[in-house]
C-alpha positions in Angstrom: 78.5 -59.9 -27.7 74.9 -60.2 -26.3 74.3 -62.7 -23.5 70.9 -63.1 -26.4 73.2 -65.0 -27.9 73.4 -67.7 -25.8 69.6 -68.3 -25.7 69.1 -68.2 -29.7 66.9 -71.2 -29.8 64.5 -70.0 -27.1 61.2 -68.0 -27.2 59.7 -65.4 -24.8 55.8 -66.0 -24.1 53.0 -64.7 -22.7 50.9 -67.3 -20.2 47.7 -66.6 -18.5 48.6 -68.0 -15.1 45.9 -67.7 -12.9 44.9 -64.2 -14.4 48.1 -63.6 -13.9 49.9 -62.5 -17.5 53.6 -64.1 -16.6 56.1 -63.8 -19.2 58.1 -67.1 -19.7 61.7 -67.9 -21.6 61.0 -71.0 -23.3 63.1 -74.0 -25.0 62.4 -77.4 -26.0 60.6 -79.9 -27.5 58.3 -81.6 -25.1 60.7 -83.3 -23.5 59.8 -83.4 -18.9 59.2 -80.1 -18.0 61.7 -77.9 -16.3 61.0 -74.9 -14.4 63.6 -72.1 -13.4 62.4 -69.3 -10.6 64.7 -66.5 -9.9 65.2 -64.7 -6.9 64.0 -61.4 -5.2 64.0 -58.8 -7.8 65.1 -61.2 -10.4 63.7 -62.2 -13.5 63.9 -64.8 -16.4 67.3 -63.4 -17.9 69.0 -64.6 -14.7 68.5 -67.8 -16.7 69.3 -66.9 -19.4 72.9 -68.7 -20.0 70.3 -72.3 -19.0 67.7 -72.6 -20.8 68.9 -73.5 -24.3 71.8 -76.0 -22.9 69.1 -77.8 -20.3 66.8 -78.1 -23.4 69.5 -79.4 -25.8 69.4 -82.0 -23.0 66.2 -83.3 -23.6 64.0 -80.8 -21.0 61.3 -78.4 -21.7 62.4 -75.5 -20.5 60.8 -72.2 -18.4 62.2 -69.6 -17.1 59.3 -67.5 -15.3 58.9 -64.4 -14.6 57.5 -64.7 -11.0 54.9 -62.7 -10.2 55.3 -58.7 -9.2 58.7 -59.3 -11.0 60.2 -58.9 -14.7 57.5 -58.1 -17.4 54.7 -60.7 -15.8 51.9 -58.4 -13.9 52.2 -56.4 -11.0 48.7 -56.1 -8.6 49.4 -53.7 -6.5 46.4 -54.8 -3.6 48.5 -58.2 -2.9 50.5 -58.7 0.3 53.7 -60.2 -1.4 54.3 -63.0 1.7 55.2 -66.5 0.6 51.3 -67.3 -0.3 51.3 -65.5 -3.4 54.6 -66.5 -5.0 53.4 -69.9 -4.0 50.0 -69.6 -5.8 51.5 -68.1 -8.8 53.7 -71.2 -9.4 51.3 -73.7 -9.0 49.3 -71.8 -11.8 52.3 -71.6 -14.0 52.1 -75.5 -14.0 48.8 -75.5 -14.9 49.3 -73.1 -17.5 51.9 -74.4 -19.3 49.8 -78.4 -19.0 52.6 -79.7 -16.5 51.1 -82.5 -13.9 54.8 -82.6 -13.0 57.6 -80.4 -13.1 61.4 -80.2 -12.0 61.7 -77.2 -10.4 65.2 -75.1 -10.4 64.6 -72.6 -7.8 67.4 -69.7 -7.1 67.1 -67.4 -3.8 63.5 -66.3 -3.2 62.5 -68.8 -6.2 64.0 -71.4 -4.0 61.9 -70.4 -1.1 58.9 -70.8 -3.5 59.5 -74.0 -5.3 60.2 -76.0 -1.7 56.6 -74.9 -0.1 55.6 -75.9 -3.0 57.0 -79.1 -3.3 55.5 -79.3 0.6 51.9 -78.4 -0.1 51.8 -80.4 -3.4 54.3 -82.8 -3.8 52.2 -85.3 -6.6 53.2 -82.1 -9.0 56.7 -81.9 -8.5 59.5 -84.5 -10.3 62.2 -82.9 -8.0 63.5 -79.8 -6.3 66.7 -78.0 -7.0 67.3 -74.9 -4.2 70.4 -73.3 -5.3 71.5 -70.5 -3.1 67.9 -70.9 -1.6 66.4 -68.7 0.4 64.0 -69.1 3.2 65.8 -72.5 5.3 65.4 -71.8 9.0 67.7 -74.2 11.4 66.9 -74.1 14.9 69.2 -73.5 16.6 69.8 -70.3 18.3 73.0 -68.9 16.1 71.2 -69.5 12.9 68.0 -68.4 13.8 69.8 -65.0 15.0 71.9 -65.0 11.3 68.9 -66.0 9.5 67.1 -62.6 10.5 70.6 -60.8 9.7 70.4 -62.0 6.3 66.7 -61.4 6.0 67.7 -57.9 6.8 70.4 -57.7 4.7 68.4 -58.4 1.8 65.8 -56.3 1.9 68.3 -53.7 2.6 70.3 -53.8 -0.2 67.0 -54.5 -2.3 65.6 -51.6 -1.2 68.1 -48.8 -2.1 68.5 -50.2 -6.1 64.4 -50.3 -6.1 63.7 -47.0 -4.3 66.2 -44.9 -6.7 66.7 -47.6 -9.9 69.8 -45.4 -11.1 71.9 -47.7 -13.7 74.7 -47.1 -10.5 72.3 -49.0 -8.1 71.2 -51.5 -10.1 75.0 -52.4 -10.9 75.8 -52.3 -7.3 72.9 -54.3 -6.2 74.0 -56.7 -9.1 78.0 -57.2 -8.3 77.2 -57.8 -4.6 75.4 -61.0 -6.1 78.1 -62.0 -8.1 81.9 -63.3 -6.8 83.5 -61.1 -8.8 82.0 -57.3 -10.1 83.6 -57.7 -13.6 81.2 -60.6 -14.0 78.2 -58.3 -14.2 77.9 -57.5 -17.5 76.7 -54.3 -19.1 73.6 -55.8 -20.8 72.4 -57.4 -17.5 72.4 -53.9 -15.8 70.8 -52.6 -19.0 67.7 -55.1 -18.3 67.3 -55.1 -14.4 67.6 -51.0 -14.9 64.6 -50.6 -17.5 62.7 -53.6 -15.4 63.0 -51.6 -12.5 61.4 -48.4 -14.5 59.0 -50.1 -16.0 55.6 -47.5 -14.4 53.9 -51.2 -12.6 57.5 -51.9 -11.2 58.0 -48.7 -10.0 54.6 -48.7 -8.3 54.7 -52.5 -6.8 58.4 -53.9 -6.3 59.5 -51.4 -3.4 56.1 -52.7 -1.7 57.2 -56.3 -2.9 60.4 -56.2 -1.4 59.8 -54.8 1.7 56.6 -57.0 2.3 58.6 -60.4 1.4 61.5 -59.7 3.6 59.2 -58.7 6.5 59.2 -60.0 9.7 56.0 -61.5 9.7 56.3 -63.8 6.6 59.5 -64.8 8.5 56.4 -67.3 9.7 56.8 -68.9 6.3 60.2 -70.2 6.7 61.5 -73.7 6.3 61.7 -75.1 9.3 63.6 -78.3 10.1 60.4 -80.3 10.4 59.5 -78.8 7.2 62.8 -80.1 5.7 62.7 -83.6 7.6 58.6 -84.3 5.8 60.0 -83.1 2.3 58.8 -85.9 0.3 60.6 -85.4 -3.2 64.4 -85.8 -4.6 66.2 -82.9 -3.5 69.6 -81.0 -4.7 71.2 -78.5 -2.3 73.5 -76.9 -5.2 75.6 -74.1 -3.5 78.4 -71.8 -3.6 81.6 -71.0 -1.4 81.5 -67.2 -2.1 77.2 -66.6 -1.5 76.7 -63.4 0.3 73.4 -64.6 1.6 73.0 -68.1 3.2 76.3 -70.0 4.1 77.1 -73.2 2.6 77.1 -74.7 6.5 73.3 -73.8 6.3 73.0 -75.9 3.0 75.1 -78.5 3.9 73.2 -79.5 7.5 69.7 -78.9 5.6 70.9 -82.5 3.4 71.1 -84.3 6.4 67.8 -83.5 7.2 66.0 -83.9 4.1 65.6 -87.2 3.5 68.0 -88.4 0.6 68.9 -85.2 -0.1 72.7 -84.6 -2.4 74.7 -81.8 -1.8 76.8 -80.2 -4.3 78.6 -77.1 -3.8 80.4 -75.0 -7.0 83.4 -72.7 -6.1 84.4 -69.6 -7.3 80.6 -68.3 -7.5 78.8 -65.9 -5.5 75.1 -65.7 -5.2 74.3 -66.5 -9.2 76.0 -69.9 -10.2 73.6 -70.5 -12.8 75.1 -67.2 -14.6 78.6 -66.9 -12.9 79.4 -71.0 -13.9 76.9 -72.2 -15.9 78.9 -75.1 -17.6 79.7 -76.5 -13.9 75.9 -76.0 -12.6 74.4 -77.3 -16.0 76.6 -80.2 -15.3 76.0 -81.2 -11.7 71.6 -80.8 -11.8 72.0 -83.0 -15.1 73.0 -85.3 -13.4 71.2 -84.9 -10.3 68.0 -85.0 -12.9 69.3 -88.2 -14.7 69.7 -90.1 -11.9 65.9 -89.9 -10.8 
């Protein structure tokens, strides 16, 4: 069976974002829009088991191809810090006509969706960071395990995007997941011809290495950033991520003001695809009780 299957329903557009041609998987009936960002190297199919289940429950649905990722464009004369990812999403809510927007953000998307929620907080409904990226607590252990995992990322991004043999991408893919059989052969399929696609061959290695550098480590969430966070905010985590630990998750609600924590076990990096009945269920209702 092909993981298509579970977005029948849906439709893959074109939007001009900014000048920016950004693909989109798209569900629903004009219900409050609901945007879903993936993470570094990601793209719209790690959403793919979402989009038709949150729009059965009364959303319009996205699922964006950020920009320099999936089959949206790929300007090579960008400096891919936090700035541009940030940019891009704000004109993907113009684009699509959204004053307002939930925004589902995983990993890097995560990242994106909070400094945006910061710098324009009358466009967002409420923030979902699950498995974010990009929180920076201040004190001196997680500072030091913050820049571990920075490196850590870019690392393992790296060696799939510098040699995108099917082998690579599958390995870059199970260390996401909990479990390897979870990654299935389809979603190695997709990532691999993403990955050698001619624009993503010339821009994602540049991408990468440029987003996990040390000086857009400037553009971390700092715990005054978290503390003046002025919209409803779900921390949705997992007990097996390889990236940020769920102690980083779980202090980062106490700071946010009203924040909820949630955190889904048996899931690595990817709940959204590893358990997407249990993380459907718990940001439903963290979006029907706002």
């Amino acid at each position: 069976m092909t993981f298509w299957t579970e977005a029948l329903g849906a439709s893959v557009r074109y939007y001009d974002a900014g000048g920016i041609r950004t693909r989109v998987l798209e569900a629903g009936n004009g219900g409050p829009p609901l945007v879903l960002m993936h993470g570094l190297s990601g793209h719209a199919e790690s959403f793919i088991r979402n989009v038709v289940p949150l729009a059965q429950a009364g959303y319009h649905v996205y699922a964006v191809d950020a920009i320099g990722h999936g089959f949206s464009d790929k300007p090579a004369d960008l400096t891919y810090h936090s700035p541009v990812f940030e940019k891009h999403l704000i004109d993907v809510l113009d684009a699509i006509g959204a004053d307002q927007a939930h925004l589902v953000g995983q990993s890097l998307g995560a990242w994106t969706a909070w400094r945006v929620a910061l710098s324009h907080p009358q466009r967002i409904r409420s923030l979902t960071s699950a498995t974010g990226a990009g929180i920076l607590l201040s004190d001196e252990a997680s500072k030091r395990q913050s820049e571990e995992i920075h490196k850590k990322v870019g690392s393992v991004t790296a060696r799939a995007l510098e040699e995108p043999t099917r082998e690579r991408v599958r390995a870059r893919l199970e260390w996401l997941m909990a479990s390897p059989e979870r990654v299935p052969d389809e979603l190695v399929e997709t990532r691999y011809r993403i990955f050698n696609l001619p624009d993503s061959r010339e821009v994602m290695g540049k991408l990468s290495a440029e987003q996990t550098s040390e000086e857009n480590r400037a553009n971390l969430l700092t715990e005054d950033d978290l503390a003046r966070t002025q919209v409803p905010v779900l921390l949705l985590w997992t007990d097996k991520n390889p990236t940020v630990p769920p102690t980083v998750a779980e202090r980062a609600a106490q700071i946010v003001p009203g924040a909820r924590y949630e955190l889904i076990e048996d899931a690595g990096h990817w709940p959204q695809f590893e358990q997407p009945a249990e993380f459907q269920r718990i940001l439903l209702d963290f979006l029907g009780g706002i």
